[in-house]
C-alpha positions as CSV (number, residue, x, y, z in Angstrom):
1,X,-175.5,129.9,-12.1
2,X,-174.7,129.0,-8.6
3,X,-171.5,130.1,-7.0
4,X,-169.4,127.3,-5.0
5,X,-169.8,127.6,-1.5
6,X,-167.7,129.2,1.0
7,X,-165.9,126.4,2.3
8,X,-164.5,125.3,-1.1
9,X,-164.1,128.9,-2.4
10,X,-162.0,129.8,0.5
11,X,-159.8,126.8,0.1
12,X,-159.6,126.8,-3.8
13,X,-158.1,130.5,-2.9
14,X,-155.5,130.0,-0.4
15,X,-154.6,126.8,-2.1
16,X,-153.9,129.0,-6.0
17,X,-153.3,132.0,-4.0
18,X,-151.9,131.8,-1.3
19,X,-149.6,129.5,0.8
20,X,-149.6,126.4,1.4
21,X,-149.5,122.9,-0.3
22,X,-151.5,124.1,-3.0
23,X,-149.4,126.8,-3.8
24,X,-146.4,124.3,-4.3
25,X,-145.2,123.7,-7.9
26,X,-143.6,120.4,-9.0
27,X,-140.0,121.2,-10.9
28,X,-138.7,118.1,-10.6
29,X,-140.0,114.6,-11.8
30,X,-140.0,110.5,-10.7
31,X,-138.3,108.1,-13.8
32,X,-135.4,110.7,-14.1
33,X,-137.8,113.0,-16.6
34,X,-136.6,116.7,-16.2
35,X,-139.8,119.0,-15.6
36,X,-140.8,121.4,-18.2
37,X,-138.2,123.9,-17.2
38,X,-136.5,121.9,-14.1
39,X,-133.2,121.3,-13.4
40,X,-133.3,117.4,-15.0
41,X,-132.7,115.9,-11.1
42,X,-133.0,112.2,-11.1
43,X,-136.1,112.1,-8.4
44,X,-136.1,107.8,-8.6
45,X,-132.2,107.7,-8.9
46,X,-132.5,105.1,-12.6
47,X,-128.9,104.2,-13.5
48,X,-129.9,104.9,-16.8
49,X,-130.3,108.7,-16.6
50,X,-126.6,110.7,-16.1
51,X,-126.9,111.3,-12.7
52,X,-128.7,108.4,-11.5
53,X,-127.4,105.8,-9.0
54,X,-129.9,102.7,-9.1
55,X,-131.5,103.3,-6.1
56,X,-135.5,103.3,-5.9
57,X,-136.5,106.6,-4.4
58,X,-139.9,107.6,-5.0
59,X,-139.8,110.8,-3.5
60,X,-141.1,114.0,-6.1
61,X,-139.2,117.7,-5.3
62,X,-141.6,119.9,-4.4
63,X,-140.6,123.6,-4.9
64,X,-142.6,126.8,-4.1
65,X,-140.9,128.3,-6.9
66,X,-141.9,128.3,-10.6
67,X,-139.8,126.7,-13.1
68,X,-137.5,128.6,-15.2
69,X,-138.7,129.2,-18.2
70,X,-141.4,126.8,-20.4
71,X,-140.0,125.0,-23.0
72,X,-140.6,125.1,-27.1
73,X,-144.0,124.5,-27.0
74,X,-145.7,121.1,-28.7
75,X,-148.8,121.5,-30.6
76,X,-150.0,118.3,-29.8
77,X,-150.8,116.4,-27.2
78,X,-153.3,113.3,-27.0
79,X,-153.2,110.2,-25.6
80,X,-156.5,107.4,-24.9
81,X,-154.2,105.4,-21.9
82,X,-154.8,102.0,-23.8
83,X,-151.4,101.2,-23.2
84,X,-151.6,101.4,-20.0
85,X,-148.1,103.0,-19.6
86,X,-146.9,106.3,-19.1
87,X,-146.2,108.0,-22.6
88,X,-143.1,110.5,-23.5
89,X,-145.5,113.4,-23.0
90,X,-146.2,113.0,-19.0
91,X,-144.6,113.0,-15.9
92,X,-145.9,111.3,-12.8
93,X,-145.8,114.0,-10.0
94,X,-147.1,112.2,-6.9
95,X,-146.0,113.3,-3.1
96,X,-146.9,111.0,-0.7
97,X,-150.4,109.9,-0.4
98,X,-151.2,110.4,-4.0
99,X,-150.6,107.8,-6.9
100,X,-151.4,108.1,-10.7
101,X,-151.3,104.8,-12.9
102,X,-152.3,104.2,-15.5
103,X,-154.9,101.0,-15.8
104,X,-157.1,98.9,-17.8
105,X,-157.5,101.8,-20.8
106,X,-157.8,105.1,-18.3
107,X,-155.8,107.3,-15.4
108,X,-156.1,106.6,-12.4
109,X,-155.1,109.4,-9.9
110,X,-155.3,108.5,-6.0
111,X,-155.8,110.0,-3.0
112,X,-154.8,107.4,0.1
113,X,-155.2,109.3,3.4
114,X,-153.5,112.4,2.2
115,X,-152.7,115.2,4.0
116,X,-155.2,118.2,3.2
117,X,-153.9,119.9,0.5
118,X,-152.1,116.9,-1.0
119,X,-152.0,116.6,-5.2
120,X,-150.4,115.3,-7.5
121,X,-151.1,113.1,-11.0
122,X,-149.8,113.7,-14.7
123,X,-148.4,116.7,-16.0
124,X,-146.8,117.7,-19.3
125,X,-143.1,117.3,-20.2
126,X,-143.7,120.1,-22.6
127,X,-145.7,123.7,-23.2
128,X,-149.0,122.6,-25.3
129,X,-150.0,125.2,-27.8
130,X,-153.0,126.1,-26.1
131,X,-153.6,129.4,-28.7
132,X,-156.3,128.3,-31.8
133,X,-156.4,125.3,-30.4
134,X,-158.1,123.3,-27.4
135,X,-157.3,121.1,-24.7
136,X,-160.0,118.4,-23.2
137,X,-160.6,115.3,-21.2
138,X,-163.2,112.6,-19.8
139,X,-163.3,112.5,-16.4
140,X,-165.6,109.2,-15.4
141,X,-165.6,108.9,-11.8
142,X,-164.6,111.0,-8.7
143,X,-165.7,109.2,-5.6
144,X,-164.1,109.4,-1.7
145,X,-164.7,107.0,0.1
146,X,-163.4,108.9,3.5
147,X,-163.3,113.2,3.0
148,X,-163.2,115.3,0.1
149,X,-161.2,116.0,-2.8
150,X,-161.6,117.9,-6.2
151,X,-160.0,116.6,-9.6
152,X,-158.8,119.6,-12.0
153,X,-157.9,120.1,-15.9
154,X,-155.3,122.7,-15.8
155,X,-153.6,125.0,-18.3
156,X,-151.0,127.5,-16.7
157,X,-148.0,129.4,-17.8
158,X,-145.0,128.6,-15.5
159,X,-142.9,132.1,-16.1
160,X,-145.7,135.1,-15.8
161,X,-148.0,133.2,-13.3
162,X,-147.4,131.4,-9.9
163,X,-150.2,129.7,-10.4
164,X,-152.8,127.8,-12.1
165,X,-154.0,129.8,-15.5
166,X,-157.4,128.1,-16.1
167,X,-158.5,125.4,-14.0
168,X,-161.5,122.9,-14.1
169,X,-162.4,122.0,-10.7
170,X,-165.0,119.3,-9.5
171,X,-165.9,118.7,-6.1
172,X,-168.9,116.8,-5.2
173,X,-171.6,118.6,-6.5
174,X,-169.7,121.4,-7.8
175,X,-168.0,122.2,-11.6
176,X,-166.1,125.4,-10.8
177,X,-163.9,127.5,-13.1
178,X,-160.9,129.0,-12.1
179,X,-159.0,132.5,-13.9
180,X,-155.4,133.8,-12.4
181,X,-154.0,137.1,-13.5
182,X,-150.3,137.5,-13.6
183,X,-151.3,140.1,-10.6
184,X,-153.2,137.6,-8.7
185,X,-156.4,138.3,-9.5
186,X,-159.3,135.4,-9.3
187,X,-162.4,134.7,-10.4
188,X,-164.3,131.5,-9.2
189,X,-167.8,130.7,-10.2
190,X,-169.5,127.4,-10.1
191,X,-172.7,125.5,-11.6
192,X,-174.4,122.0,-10.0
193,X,-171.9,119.2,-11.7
194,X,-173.6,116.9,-13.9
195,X,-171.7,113.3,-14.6
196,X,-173.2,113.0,-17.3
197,X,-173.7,116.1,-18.8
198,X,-169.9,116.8,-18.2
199,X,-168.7,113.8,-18.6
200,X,-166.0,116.2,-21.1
201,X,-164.5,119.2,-20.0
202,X,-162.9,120.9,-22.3
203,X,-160.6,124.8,-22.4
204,X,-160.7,126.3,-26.0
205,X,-159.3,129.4,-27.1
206,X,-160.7,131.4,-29.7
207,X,-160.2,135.2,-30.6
208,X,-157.8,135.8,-27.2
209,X,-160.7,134.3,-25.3
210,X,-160.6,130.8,-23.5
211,X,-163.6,129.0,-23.1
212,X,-164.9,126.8,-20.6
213,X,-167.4,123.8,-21.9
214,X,-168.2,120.6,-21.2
215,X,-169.9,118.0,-23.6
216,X,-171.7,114.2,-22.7
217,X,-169.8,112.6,-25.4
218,X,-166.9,115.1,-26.4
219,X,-168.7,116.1,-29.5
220,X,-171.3,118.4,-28.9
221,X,-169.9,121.2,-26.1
222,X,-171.6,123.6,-24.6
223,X,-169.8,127.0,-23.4
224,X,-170.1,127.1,-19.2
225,X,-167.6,130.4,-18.5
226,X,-165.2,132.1,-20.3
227,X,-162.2,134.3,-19.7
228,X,-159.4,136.5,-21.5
229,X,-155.7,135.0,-22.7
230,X,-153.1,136.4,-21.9
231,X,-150.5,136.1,-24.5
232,X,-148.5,133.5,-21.8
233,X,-151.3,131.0,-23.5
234,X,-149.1,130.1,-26.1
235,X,-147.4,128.1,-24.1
236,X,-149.0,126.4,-21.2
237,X,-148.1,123.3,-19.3
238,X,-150.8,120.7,-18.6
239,X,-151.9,118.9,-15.7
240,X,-154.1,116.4,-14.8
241,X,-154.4,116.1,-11.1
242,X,-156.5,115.5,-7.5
243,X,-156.1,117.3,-4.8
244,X,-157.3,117.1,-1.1
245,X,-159.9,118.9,0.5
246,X,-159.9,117.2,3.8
247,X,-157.3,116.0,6.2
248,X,-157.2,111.9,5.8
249,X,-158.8,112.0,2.1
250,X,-158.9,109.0,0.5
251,X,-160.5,109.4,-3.2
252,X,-160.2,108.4,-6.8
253,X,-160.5,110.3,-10.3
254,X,-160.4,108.5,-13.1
255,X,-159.4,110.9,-16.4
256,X,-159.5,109.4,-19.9
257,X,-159.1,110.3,-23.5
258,X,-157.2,113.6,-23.9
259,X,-157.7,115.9,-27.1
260,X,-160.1,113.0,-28.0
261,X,-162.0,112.2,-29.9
């Protein structure tokens, strides 16, 4: 197993860890969806939410602090993206430079000369019951065209943890997995990403374990890492997001099919 290199290991530490734009956390949502434990504040102002006055604003709260608390938690949560709109379960948490739409059948989260550190994408309106259960997604493309960037599955508690509880991380040529103690603790280790091979990446608990695996065609997995639950898994919020490496990034991840097939 190869370990990520310095430059991204350092950066994936002070990003989860430390300060920084990595280290913000998103309590407040665009369409006038209250975050999983936010205050409910109208972020696009629609006339239809109390509170609202009409006005487009576009702008996401950012917050360094945790939300509240994490809300009853859902045992279910899928969704393919045929639609192509935003369903009930997601918010769209995008600071400037980042968009997520979604587009002919997939998510599409962008990167347009972000600033480094920069992420955003979907994230769950509710806990997901992460506990005898799994949560995965296809990720078909991650290209820059100008810097670097890494797309990431993550699972997190927001109460007990400031920060990301198991992570999926790929960058370049890197597939890195990512475990945060309530105390802050981190363990990073990383393998040669395969597009194909990984085309799925799935988190899976079993037994108070969580384990890391990835699978061409999301039916035959294969176990990369794994790592210890905390009892927080039973309620874990859900994101699916890009984030900048580089200063100026400008880069694409393209997510599909969650908790399918």
């Amino acid at each position: 197993m190869l370990r990520l290199g310095a430059t991204l290991a350092a950066f994936l530490g002070a990003s989860l860890f430390g300060g920084g734009c990595g280290r913000a956390w998103f309590d407040s949502v665009g369409r006038g969806d209250a975050a999983a434990g936010g205050d409910g504040s109208v972020a696009r102002g629609d006339s239809s939410v109390a509170g609202g006055d009409g006005a487009a604003n576009d702008s996401v709260v950012v917050s360094d602090a945790p939300p509240a608390a994490c809300p009853t938690p859902v045992a279910s949560l899928t969704d393919d993206f045929q639609d192509n709109l935003t369903g009930a379960q997601w918010q769209v948490l995008t600071p400037d430079g980042v968009t997520a739409t979604e587009q002919n059948g997939v998510l599409i989260v962008t990167l347009e000369n972000a600033a480094s550190g920069a992420q955003g994408g979907y994230g769950s309106t509710g806990c997901y019951t992460l506990r005898g259960s799994r949560l995965s997604v296809s990720l078909s493309g991650l290209t820059c065209s100008t810097g670097s960037a890494f797309a990431r599955l993550s699972a997190f508690h927001p109460t007990t943890q400031r920060f990301a509880f198991n992570i999926f991380s790929v960058s370049g040529s890197n597939l890195g997995f990512d475990y945060a103690t309530e105390g802050g603790n981190a363990s990073q280790n990383g393998l040669t990403y395969d597009a194909a091979a990984h085309r799925y990446l799935q988190l899976r608990e079993s037994g108070g374990t969580v384990y890391y695996e990835a699978s061409p065609d999301g039916t035959s997995w294969t176990t990369l890492q794994s790592f210890p639950m905390a009892s927080a898994g039973d309620g874990v919020l859900v994101r699916l997001f890009l984030q900048a490496i580089s200063a100026g990034a400008t880069c694409q991840a393209v997510f599909d099919n969650v908790n399918l097939p």
